[in-house]
N, C-alpha and C positions, 0 to 999 in steps of 0.2 A: 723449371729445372729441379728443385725442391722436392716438387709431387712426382717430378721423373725418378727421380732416385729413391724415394719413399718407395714409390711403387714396386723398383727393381727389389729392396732389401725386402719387400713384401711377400715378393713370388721366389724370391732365392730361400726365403728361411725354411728349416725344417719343420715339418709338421710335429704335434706333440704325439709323444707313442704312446700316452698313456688318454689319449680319446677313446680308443677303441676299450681298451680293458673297461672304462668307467660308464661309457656305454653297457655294456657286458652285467657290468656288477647291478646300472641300475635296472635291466631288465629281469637278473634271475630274483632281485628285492620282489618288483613289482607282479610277478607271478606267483612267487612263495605267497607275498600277502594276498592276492587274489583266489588263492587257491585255499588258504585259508576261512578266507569271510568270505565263502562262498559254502564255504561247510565240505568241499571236492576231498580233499587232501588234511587229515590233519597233523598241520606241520609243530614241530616242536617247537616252544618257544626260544630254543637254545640255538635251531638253527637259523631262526630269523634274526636275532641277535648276532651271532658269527655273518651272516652275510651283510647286514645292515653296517659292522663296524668294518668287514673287507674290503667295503666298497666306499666308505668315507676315508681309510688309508689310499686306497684308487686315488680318489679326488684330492687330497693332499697332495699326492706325488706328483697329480697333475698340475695343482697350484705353483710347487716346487721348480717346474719345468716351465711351466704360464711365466712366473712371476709380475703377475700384475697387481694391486692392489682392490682393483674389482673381486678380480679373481680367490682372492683370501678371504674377504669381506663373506663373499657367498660361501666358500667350505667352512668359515668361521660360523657361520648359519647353522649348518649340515651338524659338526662336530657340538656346538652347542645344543640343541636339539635335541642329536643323539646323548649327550649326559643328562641333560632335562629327565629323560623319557627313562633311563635304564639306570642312570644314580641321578634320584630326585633330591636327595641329601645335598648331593657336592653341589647338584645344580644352582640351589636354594643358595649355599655358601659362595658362589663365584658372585654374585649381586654387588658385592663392593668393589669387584673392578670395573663391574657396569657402572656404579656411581662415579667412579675416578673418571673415566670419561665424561660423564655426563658434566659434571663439574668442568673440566676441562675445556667444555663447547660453552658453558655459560659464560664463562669470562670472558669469553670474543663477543658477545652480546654488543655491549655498548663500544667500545671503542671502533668495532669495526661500522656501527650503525653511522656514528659521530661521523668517521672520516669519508664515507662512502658518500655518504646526503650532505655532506657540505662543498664535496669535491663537483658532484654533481650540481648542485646550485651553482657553486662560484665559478666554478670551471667554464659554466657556461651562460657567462651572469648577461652578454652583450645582443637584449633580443632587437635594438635597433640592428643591428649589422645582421642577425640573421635575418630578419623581416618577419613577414609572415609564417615561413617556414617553423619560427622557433614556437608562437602560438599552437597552430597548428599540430604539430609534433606533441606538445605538451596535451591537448587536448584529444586528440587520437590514444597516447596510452595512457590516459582517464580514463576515457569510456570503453577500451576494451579491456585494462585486468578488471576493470569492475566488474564488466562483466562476466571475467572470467571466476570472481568471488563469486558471485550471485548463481552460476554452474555448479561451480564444488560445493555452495551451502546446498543447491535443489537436490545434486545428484545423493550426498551422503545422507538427505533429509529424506530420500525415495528408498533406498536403500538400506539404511536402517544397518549399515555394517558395524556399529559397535554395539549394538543391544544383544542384552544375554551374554556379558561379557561379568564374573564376577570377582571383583577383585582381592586378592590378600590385604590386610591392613597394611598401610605404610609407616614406618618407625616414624615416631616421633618428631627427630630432626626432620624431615620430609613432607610433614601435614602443614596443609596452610588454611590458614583460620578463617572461614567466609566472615565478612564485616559487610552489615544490612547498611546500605548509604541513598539516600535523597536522589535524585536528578539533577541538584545543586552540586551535593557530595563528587558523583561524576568527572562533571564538568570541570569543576574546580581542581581534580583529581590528575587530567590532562595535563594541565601547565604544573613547570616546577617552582620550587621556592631556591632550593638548591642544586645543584647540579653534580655537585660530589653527591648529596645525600642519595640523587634519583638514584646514579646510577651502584652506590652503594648496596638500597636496597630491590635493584634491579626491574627499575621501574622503567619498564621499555618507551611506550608512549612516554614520559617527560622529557626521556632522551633523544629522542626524533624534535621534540617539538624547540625543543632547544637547537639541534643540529640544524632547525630549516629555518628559524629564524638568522641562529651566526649566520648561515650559509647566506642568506639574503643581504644582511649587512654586510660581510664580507665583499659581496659581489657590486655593495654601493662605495665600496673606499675608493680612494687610486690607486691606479694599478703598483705604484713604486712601496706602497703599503699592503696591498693587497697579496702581491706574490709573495713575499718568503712565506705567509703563513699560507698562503697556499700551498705552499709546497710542502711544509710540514704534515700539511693533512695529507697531500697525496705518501707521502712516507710512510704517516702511520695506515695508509689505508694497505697500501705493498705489504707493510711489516704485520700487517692481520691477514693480510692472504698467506704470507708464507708461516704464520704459527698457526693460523687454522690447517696446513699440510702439513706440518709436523703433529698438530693434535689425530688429523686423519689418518696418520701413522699407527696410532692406539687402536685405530677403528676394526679393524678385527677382530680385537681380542676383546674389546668390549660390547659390541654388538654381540659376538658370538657367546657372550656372558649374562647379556640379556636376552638372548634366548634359550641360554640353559636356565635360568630365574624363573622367566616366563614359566615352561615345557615344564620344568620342575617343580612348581608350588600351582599351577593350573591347570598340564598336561594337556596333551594334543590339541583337544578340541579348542585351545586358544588358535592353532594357524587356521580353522573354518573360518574366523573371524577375519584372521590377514589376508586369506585369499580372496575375500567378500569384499573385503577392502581395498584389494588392489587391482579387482574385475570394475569397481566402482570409480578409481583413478584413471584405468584406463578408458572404461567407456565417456567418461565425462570430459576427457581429450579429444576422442573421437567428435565427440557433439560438438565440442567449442569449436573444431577445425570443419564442421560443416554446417553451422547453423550463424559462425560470425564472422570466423579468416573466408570463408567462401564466399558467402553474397556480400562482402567489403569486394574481393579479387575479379567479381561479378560486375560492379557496379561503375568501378573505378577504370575496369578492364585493362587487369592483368593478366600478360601474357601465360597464364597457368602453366604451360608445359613446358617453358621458357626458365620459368621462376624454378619451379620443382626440379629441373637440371642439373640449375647452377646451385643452389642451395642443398642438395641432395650429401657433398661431403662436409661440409660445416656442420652438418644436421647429424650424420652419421659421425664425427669424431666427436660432438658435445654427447652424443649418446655412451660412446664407448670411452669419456674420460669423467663423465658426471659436473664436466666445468665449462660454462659457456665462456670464461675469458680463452680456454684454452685454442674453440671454433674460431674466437673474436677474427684474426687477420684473414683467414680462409674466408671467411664470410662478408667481410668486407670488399675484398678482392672478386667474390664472385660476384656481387650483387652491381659493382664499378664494371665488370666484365658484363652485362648482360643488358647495360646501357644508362645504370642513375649513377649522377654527374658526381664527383668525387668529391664536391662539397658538401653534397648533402649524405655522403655515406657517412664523411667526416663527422656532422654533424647528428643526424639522425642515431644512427647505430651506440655510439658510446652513451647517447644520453638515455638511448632505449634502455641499457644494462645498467642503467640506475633505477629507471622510472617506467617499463615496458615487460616486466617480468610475468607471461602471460603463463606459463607452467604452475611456477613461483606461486601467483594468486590462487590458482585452480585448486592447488595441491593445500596452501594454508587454511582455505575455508571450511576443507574438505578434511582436513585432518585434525584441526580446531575442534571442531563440532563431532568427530570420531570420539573425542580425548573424553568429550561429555556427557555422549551414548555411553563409551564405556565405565564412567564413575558414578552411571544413572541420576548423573543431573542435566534437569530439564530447562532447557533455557527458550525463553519465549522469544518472539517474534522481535522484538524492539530489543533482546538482550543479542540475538543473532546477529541484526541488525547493526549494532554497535561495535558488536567484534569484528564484523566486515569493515566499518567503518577504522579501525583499530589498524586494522591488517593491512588494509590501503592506504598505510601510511609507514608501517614499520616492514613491508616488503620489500621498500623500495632501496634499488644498492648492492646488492648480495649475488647479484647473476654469476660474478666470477668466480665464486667460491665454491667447490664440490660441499655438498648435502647444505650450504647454508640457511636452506629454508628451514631444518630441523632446529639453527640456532632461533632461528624466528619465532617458530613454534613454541620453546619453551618459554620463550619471553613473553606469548602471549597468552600461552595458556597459565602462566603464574597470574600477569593481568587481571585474568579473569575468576582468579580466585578457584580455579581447578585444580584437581591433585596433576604433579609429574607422572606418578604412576603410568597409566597409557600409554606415557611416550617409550617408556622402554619395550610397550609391544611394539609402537612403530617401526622401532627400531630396527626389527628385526628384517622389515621390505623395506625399511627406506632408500638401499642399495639399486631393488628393485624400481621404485619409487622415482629416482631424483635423474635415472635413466630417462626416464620421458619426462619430466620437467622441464629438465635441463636444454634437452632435444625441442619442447616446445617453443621456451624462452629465445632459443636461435632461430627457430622458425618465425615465432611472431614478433623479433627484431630485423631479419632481414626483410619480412614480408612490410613492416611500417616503412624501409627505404626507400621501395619498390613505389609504396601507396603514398610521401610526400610529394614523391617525384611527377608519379602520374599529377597529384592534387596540384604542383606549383606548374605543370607543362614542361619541366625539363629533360621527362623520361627519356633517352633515345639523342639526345640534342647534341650528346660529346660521344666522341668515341674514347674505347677503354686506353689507356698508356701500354704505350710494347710491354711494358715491364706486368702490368698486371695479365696481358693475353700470355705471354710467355708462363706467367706463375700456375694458371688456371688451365693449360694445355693435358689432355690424357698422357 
């Protein structure tokens, strides 16, 4: 009934009137400049400037009439850019409200890692009741984000999209000081001493390795001891989804401030760089979606056309909100409608969105190792190696948050004793970016419910509830 009305207020709404104009404006941009660097026409500088800002007022107005927050994100792009590129001064000067966000994402770091990885341990601490199922599960998204890390490390290692990238000096407050340490040093370095200090000094791994131990103990108490503080954790994990959407609120204006920074103190030829990098994101989805979801869908023999149906709007609304909690119930519903038993949706699905983030991995390995192309340091085989290791541990959690892998990222890449710098060119696609991530992560959590199901023999064995045929109806 839901999707029924969804779909009416879909086809009743008005079309935006400013599609056409911004069409319009970006086709007379892209001929002027065509007709330029081609030596045809030479056009004045003063008119490709008047049409280039015509047609970013277009897109505002369009944004205006959109109002979506995707939608401001990308002309916040556009309008940053365009000051980068035509006032490289102001460009340079808008950088501290990029930091003010940036800042901003970092404080969600540990609290939201804590609540997420302990909620997911304890929550689901009782693997005699689920049986095998819960082995299984856990074992299934092992070996696929891994190997979805070990994709994004190949693809951005083949590609080579952050080289030739050179960057401005970073102020002072900003430099972090490489410290030469032992393979002792390492190791040692993992586990915390304190847990105020970790997360003080924003030491992401101590903070996970603490989280999954509590979460472990937790999950060994009784339950009349066990629940309140579970429940506190699920609170603060709520209360970090809903301040990381009020920080996403900034996200506009500070994206769009890191890429007037960028455009301004590096100029154009920084976006050859973003767009290398996110032909390189995208192709590396494609591959992971036919070289491992496929011959898994192959083997276990999933209904493919069946699957790709029902999962077709969960897939398309985590695309167009950048938040796979937001797909969560649609996805659920469709994957119980298309025949796996609603125990194992129960089951499978929410622990997948702790521990199943197959975008998530793809996109951290891949953009990890971007961050080190672009600060021309070289990290060898057994340092790559580790940051996977790293990453497959502090990925885990985050599915329901819009761009949380970006909070990932900085926490890993400080880890690693690399500059922040880079991430503010991230920054600029990660809009782009966390689009198909995000879409991944629902793809390859409902496809694991599908593949317990077939795995345990229960695929097909219940039929769906009225209430879920009814919700999942054209």
């Amino acid at each position: 009934m839901n999707a029924k009305l969804g779909g009416q207020r879909k086809a009743g709404a008005k079309p935006n009137p400013f599609v056409l104009p911004v069409l319009a404006g970006i086709t007379v941009v892209a001929v002027l400049v065509a007709l330029k660097s081609f030596g045809i026409i030479a056009v004045p500088p003063q008119v490709l400037f008047y049409a280039r800002w015509a047609t970013t007022l277009l897109f505002v107005a369009y944004a205006f009439k959109r109002r979506s927050l995707t939608t401001w994100i990308i002309v916040s792009m556009l309008i940053g850019a365009g000051i980068g590129y035509d006032f490289p001064a102001v460009g340079v000067s808008l950088r501290l409200l990029s930091q003010v966000f940036l800042r901003l994402i970092k404080t969600i770091i540990a609290p939201l890692l804590f609540s997420t990885l302990v909620v997911g341990i304890a929550g689901h601490h009782d693997l005699k009741q689920v049986g095998r199922m819960g082995v299984k599960s856990l074992v299934y998204f092992e070996v696929v984000t891994t190997l979805a890390l070990f994709i994004g490390l190949a693809a951005i290692n083949i590609s080579q999209a952050g080289k030739g990238i050179t960057l401005p000096p970073a102020p002072k407050t900003d430099q972090i000081q490489a410290v030469k340490q032992t393979a002792a040093d390492v190791v040692l370095h993992i586990f915390p001493e304190n847990i105020a200090k970790s997360v003080a000094e924003g030491q992401v791994l101590q903070v996970v390795i603490f989280a999954i131990l509590f979460g472990i103990a937790l999950a060994l108490v009784p339950e009349a001891k066990r629940r309140p503080i579970l429940t506190v954790t699920e609170g603060l994990a709520e209360v970090m989804f809903k301040f990381t959407n009020i920080v996403m609120h900034f996200a506009p204006i500070g994206v769009g401030c890191a890429i007037a920074y960028t455009v301004g103190h590096m100029g154009l030829g920084i976006l050859v760089n973003l767009f290398k990098l996110l032909l390189t994101f995208y192709a590396a989805i494609i591959f992971f979606i036919l070289a491992v979801l496929l011959p898994i869908a192959l083997i276990v023999r999933v209904p493919i056309k069946k699957f790709l149906a029902a999962v077709a709007d969960p897939v398309a609304l985590a695309f167009a909100t950048t938040s796979s909690e937001a797909a969560l119930p649609r996805a659920m519903e469709a994957m119980e409608a298309i025949g796996v038993p609603r125990r194992v949706v129960a089951f499978v699905m929410p622990t997948g969105y702790s521990f199943n983030l197959d975008g998530s991995s793809l996109y951290l390995s891949l953009a990890a190792i971007f961050v080190a192309q672009s600060a021309g340091v070289r990290m060898s085989f057994g340092q790559q190696l580790l940051l996977v290791f790293t990453l497959m541990l502090t990925s885990k959690g985050v599915a329901g948050v819009p761009r949380a892998a970006l909070v990932i990222l900085l926490g890993t890449v400080a880890q690693f004793n690399l500059p922040v710098e880079p991430v503010f060119i991230i920054l600029g696609i990660d809009e782009l970016m966390d689009m198909a991530r995000t879409s991944l992560n629902v793809l390859g959590n409902s496809f694991a419910t599908v593949v317990i199901a077939k795995w345990e023999g229960e695929f097909g064995k219940e039929h769906p509830s009225k209430v879920v045929c009814e919700a999942i109806e054209p």
